[in-house]
PATOR-143303 format. One line per 2 residues: number of its first residue (from 1); their letters; for each residue y, z, x of C-alpha. Coordinates in pm, 1 decimal, m for minus. Example, Ala and Ser with C-alpha at 12.3 -4.5 7.8 and 13.67 -1.06 7.14 Angstrom:
2
1) AS) m450.0,780.0,1230.0; m106.0,714.0,1367.0
This chain:
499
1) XX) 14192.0,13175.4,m4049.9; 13845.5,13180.9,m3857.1
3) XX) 13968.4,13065.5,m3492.8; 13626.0,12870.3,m3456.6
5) XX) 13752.8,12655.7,m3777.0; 14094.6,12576.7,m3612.2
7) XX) 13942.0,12447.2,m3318.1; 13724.0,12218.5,m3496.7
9) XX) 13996.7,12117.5,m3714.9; 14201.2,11998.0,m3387.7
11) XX) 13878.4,11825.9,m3218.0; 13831.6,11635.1,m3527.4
13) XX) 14185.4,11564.9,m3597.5; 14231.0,11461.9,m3208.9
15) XX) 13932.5,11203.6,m3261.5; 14105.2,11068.9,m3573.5
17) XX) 14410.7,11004.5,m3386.3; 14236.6,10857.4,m3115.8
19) XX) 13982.2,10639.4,m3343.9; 14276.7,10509.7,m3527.1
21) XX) 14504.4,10486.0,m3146.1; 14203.6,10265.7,m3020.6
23) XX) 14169.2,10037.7,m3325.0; 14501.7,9982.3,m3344.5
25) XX) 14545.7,9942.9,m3033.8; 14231.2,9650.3,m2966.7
27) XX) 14412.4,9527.1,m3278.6; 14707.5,9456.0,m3105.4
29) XX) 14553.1,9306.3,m2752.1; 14366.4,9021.9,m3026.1
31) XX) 14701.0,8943.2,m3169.9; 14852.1,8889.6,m2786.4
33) XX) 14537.1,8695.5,m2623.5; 14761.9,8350.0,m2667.9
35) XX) 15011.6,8523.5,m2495.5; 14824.5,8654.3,m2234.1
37) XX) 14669.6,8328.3,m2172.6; 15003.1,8136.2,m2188.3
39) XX) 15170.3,8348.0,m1909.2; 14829.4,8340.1,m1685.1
41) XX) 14876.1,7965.7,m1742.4; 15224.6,8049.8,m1661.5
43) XX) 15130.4,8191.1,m1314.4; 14873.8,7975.3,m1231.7
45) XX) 15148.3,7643.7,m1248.5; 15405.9,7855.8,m1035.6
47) XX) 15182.4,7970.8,m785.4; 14945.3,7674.3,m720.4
49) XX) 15049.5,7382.0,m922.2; 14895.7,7154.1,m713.4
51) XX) 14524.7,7360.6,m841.6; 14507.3,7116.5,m1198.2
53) XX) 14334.5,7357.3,m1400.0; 14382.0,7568.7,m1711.7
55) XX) 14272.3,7933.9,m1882.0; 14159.8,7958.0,m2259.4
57) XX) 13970.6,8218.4,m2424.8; 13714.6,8206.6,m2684.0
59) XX) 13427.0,8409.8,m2866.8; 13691.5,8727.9,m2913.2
61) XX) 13482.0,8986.7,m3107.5; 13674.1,9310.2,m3181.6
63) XX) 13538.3,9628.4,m3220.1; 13631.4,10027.8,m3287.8
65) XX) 13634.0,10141.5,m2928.9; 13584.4,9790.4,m2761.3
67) XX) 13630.1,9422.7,m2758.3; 13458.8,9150.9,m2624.4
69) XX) 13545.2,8761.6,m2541.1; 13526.1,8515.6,m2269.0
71) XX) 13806.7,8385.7,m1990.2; 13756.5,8004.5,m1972.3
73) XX) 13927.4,7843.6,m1637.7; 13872.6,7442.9,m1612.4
75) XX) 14005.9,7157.3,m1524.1; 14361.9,7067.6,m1721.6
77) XX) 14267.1,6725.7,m1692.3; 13951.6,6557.9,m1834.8
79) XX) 13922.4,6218.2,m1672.9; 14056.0,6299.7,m1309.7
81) XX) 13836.1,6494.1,m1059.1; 13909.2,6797.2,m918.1
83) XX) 13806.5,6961.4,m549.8; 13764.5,7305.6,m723.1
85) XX) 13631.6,7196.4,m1077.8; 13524.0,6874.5,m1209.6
87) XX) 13606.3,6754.0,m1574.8; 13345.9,6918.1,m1766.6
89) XX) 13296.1,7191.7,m1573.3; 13424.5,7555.6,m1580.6
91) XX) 13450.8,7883.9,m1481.5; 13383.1,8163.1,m1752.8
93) XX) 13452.1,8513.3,m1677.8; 13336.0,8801.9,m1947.2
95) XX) 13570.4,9029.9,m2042.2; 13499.2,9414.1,m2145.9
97) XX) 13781.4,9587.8,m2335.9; 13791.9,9928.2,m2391.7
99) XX) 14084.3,10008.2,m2608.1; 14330.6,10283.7,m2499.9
101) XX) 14484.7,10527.5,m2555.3; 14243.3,10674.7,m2308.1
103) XX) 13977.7,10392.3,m2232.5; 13601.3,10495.8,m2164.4
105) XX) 13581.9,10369.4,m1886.0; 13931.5,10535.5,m1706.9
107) XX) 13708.3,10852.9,m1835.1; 13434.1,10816.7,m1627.5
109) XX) 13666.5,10789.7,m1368.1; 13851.3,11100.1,m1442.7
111) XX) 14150.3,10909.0,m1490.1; 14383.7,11105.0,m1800.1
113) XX) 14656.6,10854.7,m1758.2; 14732.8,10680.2,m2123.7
115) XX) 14672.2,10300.7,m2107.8; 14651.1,10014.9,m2327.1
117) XX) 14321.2,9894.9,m2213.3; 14035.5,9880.7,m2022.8
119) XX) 13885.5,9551.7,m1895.6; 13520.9,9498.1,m1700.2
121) XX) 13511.5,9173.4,m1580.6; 13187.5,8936.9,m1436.7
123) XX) 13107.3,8558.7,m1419.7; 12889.9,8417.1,m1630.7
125) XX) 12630.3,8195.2,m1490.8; 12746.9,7823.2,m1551.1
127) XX) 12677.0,7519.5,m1364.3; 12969.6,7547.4,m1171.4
129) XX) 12871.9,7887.9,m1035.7; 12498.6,7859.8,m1086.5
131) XX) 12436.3,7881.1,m664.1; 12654.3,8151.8,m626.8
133) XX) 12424.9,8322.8,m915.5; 12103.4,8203.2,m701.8
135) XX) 12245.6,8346.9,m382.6; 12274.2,8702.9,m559.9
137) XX) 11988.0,8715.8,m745.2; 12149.8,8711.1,m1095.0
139) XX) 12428.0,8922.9,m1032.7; 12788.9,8812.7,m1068.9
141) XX) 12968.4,8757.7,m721.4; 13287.1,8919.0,m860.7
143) XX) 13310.9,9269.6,m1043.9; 13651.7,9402.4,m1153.9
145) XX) 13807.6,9653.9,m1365.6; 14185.9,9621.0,m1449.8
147) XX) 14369.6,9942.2,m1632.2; 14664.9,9759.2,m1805.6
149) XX) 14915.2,10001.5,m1907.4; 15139.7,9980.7,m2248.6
151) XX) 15429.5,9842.4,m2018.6; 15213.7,9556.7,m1945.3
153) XX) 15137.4,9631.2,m1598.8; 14801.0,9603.4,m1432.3
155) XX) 14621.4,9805.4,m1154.9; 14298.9,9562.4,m1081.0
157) XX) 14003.1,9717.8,m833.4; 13803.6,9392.9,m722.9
159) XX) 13447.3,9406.8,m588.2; 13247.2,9118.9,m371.3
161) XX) 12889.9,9112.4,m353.7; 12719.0,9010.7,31.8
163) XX) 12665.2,8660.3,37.7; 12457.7,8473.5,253.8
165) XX) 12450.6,8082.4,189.3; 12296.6,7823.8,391.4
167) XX) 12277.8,7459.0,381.4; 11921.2,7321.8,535.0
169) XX) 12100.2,6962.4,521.8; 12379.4,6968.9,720.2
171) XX) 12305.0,7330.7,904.9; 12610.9,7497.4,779.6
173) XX) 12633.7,7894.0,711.9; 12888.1,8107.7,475.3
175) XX) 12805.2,8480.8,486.3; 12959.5,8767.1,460.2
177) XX) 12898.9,9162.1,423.6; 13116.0,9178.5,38.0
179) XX) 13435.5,9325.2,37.7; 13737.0,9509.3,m175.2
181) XX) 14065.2,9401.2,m292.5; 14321.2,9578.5,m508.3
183) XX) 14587.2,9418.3,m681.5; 14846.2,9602.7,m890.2
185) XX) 15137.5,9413.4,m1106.2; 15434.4,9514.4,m1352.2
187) XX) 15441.1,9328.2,m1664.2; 15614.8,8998.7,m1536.8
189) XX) 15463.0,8950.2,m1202.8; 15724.6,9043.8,m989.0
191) XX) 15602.2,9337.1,m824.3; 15272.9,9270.3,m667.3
193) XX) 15103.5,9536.6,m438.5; 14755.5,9431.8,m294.5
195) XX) 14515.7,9575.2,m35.3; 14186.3,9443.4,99.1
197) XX) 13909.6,9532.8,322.0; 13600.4,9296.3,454.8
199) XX) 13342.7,9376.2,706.3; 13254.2,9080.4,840.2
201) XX) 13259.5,8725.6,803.3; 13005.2,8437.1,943.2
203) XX) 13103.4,8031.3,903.1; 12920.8,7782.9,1054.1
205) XX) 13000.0,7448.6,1026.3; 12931.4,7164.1,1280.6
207) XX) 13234.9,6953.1,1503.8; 13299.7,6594.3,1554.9
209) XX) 13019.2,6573.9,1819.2; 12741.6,6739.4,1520.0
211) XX) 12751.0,7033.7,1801.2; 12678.9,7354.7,1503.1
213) XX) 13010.3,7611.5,1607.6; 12955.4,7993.3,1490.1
215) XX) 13311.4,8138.4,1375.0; 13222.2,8528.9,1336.7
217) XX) 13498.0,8762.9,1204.5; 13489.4,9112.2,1201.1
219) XX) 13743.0,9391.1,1018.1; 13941.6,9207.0,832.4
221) XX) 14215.0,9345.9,660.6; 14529.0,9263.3,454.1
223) XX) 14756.7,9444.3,227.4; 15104.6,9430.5,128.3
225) XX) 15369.7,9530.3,m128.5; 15577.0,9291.7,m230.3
227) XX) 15855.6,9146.6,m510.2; 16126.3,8871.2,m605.1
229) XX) 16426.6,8860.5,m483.3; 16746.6,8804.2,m761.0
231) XX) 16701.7,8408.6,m611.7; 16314.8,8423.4,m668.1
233) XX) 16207.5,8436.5,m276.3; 15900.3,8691.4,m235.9
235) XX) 15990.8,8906.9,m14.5; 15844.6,9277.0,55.5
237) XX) 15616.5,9457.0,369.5; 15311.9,9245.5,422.4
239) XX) 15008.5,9321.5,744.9; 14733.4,9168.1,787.2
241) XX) 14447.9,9308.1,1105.9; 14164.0,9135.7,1233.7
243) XX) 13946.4,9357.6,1510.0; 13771.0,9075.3,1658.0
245) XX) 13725.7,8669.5,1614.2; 13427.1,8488.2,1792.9
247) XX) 13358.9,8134.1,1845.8; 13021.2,8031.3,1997.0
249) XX) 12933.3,7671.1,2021.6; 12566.5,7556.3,2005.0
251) XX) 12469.8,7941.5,2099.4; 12730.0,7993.8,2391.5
253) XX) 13023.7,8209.2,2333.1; 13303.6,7974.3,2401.8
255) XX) 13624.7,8239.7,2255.8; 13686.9,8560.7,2169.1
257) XX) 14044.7,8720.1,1974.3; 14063.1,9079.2,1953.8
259) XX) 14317.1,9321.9,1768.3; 14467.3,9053.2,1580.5
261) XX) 14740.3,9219.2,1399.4; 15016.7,9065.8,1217.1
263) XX) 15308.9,9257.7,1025.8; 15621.8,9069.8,825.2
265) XX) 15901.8,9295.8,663.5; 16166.8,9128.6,469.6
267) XX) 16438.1,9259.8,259.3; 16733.4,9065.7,43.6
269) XX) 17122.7,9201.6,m0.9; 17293.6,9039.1,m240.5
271) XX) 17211.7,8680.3,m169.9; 17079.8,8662.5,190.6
273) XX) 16735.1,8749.2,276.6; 16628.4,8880.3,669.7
275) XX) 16293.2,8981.8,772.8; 16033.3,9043.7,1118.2
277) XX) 15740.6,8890.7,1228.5; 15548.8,9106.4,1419.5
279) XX) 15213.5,8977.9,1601.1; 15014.8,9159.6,1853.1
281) XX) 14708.8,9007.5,2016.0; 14526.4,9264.2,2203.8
283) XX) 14276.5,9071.7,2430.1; 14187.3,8646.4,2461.7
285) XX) 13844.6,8591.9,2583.1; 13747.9,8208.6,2712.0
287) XX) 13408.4,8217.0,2812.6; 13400.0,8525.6,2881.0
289) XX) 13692.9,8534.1,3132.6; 14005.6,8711.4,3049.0
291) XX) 14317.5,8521.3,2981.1; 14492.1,8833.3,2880.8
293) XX) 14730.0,8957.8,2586.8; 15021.0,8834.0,2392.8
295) XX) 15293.4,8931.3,2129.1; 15582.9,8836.8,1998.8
297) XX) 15843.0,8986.6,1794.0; 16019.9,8687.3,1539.7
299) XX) 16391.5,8805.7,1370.2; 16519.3,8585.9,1107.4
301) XX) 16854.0,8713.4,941.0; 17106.2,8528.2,714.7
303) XX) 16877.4,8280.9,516.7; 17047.0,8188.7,238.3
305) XX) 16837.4,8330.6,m85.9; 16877.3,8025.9,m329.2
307) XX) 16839.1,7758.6,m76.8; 16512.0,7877.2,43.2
309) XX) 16402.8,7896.1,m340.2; 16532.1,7558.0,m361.1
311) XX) 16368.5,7440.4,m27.5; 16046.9,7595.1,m95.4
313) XX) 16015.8,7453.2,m475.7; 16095.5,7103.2,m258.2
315) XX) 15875.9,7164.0,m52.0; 15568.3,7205.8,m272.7
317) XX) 15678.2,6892.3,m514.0; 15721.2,6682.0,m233.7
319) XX) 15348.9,6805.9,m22.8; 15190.5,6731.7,m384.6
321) XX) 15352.2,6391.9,m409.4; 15265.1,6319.8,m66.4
323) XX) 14869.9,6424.4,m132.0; 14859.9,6227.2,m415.9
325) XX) 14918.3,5912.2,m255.1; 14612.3,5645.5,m249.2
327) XX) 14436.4,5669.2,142.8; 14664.4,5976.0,269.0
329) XX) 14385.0,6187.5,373.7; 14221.5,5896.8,530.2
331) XX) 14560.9,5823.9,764.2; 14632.9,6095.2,955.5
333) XX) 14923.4,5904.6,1110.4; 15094.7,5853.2,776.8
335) XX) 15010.6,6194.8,685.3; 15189.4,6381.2,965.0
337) XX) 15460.8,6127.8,924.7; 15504.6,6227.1,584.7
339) XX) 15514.2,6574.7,637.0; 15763.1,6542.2,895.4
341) XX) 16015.8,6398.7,674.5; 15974.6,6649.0,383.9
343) XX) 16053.8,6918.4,668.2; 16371.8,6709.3,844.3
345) XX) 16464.4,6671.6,455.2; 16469.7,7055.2,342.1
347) XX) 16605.6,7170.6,697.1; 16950.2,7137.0,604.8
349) XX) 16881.8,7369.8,287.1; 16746.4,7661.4,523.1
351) XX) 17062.7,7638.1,768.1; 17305.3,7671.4,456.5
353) XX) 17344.0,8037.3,481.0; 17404.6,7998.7,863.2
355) XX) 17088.6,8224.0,1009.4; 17026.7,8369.9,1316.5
357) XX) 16673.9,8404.9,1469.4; 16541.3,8598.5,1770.7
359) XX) 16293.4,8650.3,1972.2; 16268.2,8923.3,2183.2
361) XX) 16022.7,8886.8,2313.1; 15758.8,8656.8,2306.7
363) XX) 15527.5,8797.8,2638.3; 15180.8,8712.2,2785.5
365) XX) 15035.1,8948.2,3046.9; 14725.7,8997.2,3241.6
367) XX) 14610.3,9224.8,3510.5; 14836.1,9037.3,3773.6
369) XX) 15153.2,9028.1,3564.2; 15343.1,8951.8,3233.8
371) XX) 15550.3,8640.2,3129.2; 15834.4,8653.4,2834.8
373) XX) 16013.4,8400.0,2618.0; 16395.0,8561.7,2490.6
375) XX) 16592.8,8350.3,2237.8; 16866.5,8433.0,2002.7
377) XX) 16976.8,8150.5,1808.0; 17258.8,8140.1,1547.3
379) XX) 17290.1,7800.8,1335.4; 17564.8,7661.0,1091.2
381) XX) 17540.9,7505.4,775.9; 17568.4,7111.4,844.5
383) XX) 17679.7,7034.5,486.6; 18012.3,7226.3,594.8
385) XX) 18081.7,7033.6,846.9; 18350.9,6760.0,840.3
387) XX) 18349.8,6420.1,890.0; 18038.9,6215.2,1038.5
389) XX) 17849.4,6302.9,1381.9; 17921.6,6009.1,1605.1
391) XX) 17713.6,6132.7,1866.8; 17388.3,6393.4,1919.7
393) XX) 17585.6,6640.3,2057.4; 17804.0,6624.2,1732.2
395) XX) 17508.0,6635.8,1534.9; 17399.9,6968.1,1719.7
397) XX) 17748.0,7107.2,1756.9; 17746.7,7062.6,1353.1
399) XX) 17374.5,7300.4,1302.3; 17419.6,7501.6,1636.0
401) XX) 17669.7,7789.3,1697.6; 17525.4,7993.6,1995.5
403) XX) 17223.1,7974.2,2152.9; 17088.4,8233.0,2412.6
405) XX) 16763.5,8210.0,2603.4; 16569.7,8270.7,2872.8
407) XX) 16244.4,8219.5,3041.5; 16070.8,8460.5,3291.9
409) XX) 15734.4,8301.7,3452.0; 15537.9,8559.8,3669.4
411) XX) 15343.7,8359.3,3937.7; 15121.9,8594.6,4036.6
413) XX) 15040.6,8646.7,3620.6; 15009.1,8249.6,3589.2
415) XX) 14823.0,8215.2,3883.4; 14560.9,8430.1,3781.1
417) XX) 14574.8,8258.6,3444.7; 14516.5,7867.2,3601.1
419) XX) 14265.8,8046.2,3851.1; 14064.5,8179.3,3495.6
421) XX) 14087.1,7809.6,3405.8; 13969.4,7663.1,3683.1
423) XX) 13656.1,7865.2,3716.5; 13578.3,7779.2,3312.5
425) XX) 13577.2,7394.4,3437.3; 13326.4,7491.5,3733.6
427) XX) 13532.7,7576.1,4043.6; 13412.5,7851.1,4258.1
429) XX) 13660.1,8153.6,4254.1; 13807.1,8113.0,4578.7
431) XX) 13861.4,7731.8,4515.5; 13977.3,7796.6,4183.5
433) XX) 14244.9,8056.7,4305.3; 14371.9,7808.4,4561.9
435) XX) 14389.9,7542.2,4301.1; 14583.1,7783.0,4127.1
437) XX) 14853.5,7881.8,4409.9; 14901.5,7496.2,4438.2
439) XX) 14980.3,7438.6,4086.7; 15209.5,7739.9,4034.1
441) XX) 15394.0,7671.4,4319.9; 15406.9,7275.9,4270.6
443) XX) 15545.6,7406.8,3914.5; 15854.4,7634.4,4083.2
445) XX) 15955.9,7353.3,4338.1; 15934.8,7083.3,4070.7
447) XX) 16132.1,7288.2,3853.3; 16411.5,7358.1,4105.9
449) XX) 16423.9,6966.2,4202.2; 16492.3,6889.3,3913.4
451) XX) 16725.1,7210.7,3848.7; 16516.8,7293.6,3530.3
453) XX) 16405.1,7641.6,3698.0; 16494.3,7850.7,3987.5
455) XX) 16293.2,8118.9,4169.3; 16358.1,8511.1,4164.1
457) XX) 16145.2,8703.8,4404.0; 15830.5,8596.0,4251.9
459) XX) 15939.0,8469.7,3914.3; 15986.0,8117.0,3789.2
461) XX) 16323.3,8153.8,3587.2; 16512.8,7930.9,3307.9
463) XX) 16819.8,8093.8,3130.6; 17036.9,7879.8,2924.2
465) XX) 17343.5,7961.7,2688.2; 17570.6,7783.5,2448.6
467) XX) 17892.4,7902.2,2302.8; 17957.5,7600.7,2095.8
469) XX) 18080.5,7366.4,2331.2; 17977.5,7440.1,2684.4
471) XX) 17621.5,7485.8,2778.5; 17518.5,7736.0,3094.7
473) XX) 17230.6,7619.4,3259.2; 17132.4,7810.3,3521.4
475) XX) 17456.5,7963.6,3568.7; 17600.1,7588.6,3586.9
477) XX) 17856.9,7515.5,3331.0; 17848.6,7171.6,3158.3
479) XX) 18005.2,7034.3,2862.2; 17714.0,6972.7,2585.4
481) XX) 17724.6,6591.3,2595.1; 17638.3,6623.7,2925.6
483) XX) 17387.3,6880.1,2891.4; 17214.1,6630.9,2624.3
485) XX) 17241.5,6321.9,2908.9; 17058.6,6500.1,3185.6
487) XX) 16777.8,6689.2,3071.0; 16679.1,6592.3,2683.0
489) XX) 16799.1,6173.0,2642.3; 16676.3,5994.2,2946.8
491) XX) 17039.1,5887.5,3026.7; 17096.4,5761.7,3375.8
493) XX) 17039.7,6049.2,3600.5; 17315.0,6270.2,3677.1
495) XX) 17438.3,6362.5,4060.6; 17226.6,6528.0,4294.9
497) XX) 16896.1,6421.2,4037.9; 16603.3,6128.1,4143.0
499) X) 16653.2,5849.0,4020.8
């Protein structure tokens, strides 16, 4: 047989196969749209059920090689307004779908790997998103392609357009230079990778005194990888950089942040989940004076993986309840109140799987020296405790095991610091540095007086431990009750203190 016929034969029978792969398979993404749009609905309720709103679709048109139809997200509720979207209102995003097994547009891309589908996605221009539309000139804000594989997961590549939007009432500013983010799934949402990357970011918004204040952020950047634990806890590698944050207010440059950088790494075994904070500040500006650089490095081991689920789903019920009440957000008082007994309630829940956390350390240096915080802390489970706490140092015997910490003050560092301070509020430097020498020192020998602090060569120093019953303060032993009396619950003072 004439070898030119054979290879026609196979080009035409390939595109058979894949005309009849790619109409069956836009055939089947029509018959799962409900189900698609049930389990965003799905996801939207678990991650921000506090948002009220809803995703339909409509207009589906099917094709050979490629569907069309529209994302609708509005408000779930038609007679309550909503921050985001009022009833009436919505957001409609329109949805390209190129059907598999090789979608045209993975093609252009050179990418050969077999997937379901294809999907382009834009904003159409509605009245909710009409001044975003005027701001670009007619061109959607938002342009993404997702490749969703024939397991069901998704690899999405999100674009944002500049923006530059300004309010000639009230002087406020919202620009930014546009931006990427990536966002890859499996089929049920529990593995979630995402990365992101934004130039720069300009908000300017005005403070209680109508003074306008410039927030200007530039190289931002966040990614992470991340999944549920067996309990339902995210948990995974997450970091998250920022090169430099400025504030000016009214035109003056009143604070500067650079090499922001922020890492978190947790892990679960079994049913405990531990983790690190990591965060690394590499310079504080106050106008324009150094106050130096921090970090810290924040251990938390031992949490008990079903009572944080059941803590955090507390947690977000209770917040909701507590912002739906008539007046809250015009009572801060009652807010903050409110807010502190949600956390005093769920506390218990977070202690059940008897954690330990550490810090080691948390430092601040400048050219003149460095300062550190050291703490390791391992609580109990109060629930297991017997009987009734007839005292506070019963009630803290029952959460507290062991505590270890210490505090290392550099004078010479927090001299320098108070001297920076003291010029900002318009001393001259050599007044401002003795200020300083008086404060710091005023610090050390009120410290020691009241046996809070002792000096070491030219460090202010505070080291306390607990074993579970005696506290060493200082390297003075005291039973925890009195501990309690003569530092933290303005008992009569003990010997040797002022009255």
């Amino acid at each position: 047989m004439n070898k030119t016929k054979i290879a026609v034969g196979v080009v035409v029978a390939l595109g058979v196969v894949w005309t009849g792969a790619a109409w069956l398979t836009g055939k089947q993404i029509e018959s799962h749209m409900d189900q698609i749009v049930q389990n965003a609905n799905a996801q939207l309720t678990k991650l921000a059920p506090d948002s009220r709103l809803k995703v339909s679709y409509q207009n589906y048109q099917r094709g050979l090689f490629s569907s069309h139809t529209q994302l609708v997200v509005q408000a779930s509720s038609q007679t309550e307004d909503h921050a985001l979207l009022k009833p009436g209102q919505s957001v409609v995003l329109n949805e390209t779908i190129d059907h598999g097994p090789f979608p045209f547009a993975q093609l252009k891309k050179f990418n050969l790997i077999p997937s379901m589908a294809s999907v382009h996605s834009e904003l159409e221009n509605t009245a909710a998103v009409k001044k975003l539309f005027e701001l670009t000139k007619g061109q959607s804000v938002i342009d993404a392609d997702t490749r969703i594989g024939y397991s069901g997961a998704t690899a999405s590549a999100i674009r944002l357009l500049p923006l530059d939007y300004q309010n000639s009432e009230t002087g406020e500013r919202y620009a930014w230079n546009g931006g990427t983010l990536g966002v890859d799934s499996d089929a049920e949402g529990d593995h979630v990778n995402f990365d992101s990357d934004i130039d720069s970011v300009a908000l300017t918004v005005r403070n209680q005194e109508n003074v306008p204040v410039l927030f200007t952020l530039n190289g931002v950047s966040l990614d992470g990888k991340t999944w549920l634990s067996p309990q339902g806890v995210r948990i995974g590698d997450q970091h998250f950089s920022l090169k430099k944050l400025t504030t000016a207010v009214n035109g003056q440059e009143a604070a500067t942040l650079e090499g922001v950088d922020i890492k978190t790494k947790f892990d679960s075994s079994g049913n405990n989940v531990s983790g690190q904070m990591d965060y690394v500040i590499d310079n504080v500006t106050l106008e324009k004076r150094s106050f130096g650089s921090g970090k810290m490095t924040l251990k938390l081991s031992q949490l008990d993986g079903q009572a944080m689920k059941t803590a955090s789903d507390n947690y977000r019920t209770q917040m909701q309840a507590l912002m739906n009440q008539p007046g809250i957000a015009e009572d801060p008082v009652r807010y903050q109140e409110g807010v502190r007994q949600i956390l005093a309630a769920n506390l218990p829940l977070l202690l059940k799987g008897n954690p330990v956390v550490t810090i080691a350390p948390l430092s601040w240096k400048n050219d003149k020296g460095e300062s550190s915080f050291n703490l390791a802390a391992h609580f109990k489970d109060p629930a297991a405790a017997q009987g009734t706490a007839q005292t506070p140092a019963d009630a803290l015997s029952r959460m507290l095991k062991t505590l270890d910490g210490k505090l290392v003050i550099n004078m010479p560092m927090a001299t320098e610091m108070m001297k920076q301070v003291a010029m900002a509020e318009g001393y001259q430097e050599a007044d401002a540095n003795k200020l300083a020498e008086q404060q710091v020192k005023g610090l050390s020998a009120m410290g020691q007086m009241f046996r809070l602090t002792q000096q070491q060569d030219d460090n202010i120093v505070t080291s306390l431990q607990f074993n579970g019953a005696q506290v060493t303060m200082n390297g003075e032993n005291m039973p925890l009750d009195g501990f309690l009396s003569r530092y933290m619950l303005g008992a009569p003072a003990a010997e040797g203190l002022p009255e």
